[in-house]
C-alpha positions in Angstrom: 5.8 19.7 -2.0 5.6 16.8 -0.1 9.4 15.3 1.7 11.1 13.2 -0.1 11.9 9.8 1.7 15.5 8.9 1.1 14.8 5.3 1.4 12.2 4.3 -1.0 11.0 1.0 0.6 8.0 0.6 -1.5 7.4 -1.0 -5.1 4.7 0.6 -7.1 2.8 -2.0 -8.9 -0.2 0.0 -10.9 -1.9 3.5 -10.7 -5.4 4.7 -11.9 -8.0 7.6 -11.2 -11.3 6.3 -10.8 -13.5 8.9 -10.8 -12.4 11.4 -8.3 -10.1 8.9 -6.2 -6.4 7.8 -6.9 -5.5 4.1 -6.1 -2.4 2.8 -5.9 -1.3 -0.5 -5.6 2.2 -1.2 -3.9 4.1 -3.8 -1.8 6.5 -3.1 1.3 7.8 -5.0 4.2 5.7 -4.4 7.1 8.9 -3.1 9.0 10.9 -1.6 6.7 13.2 -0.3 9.8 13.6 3.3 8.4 11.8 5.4 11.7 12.6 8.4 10.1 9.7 8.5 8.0 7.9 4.9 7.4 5.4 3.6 10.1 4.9 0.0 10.7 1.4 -1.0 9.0 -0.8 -1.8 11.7 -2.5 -5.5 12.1 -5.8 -4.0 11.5 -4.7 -2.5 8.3 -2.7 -5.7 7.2 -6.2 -7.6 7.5 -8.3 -5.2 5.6 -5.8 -5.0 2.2 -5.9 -9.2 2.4 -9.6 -9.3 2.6 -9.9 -6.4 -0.5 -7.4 -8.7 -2.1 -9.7 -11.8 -1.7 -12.9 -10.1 -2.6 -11.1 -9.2 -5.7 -10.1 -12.6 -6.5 -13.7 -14.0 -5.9 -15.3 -11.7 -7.6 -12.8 -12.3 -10.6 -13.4 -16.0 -11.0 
């Protein structure tokens, strides 16, 4: 069983299987400032979710 974080600094926003993967969709700050457990999302990281996000939106309209 995974630990569970005390501060839950992250929103859920939709869940699905597709095929034999699990995506989640969430928002956080990029700091949230709880070092116990929560690492800051790296630049590199931040750029790849906003480019998913606007191939989804191209490919949606």
């Amino acid at each position: 069983m995974p630990i569970t974080d005390a501060s839950q600094d992250w929103l859920l926003l939709h869940g699905e299987e597709i095929n034999s993967f699990t995506v989640l969709k969430f928002v956080r700050k990029i700091e949230t400032c709880d070092t116990t457990y929560d690492i800051t999302i790296p630049v590199c990281i931040q750029n790849m979710s906003l480019l998913q996000h606007f191939q989804a939106l191209h490919l949606s309209s």
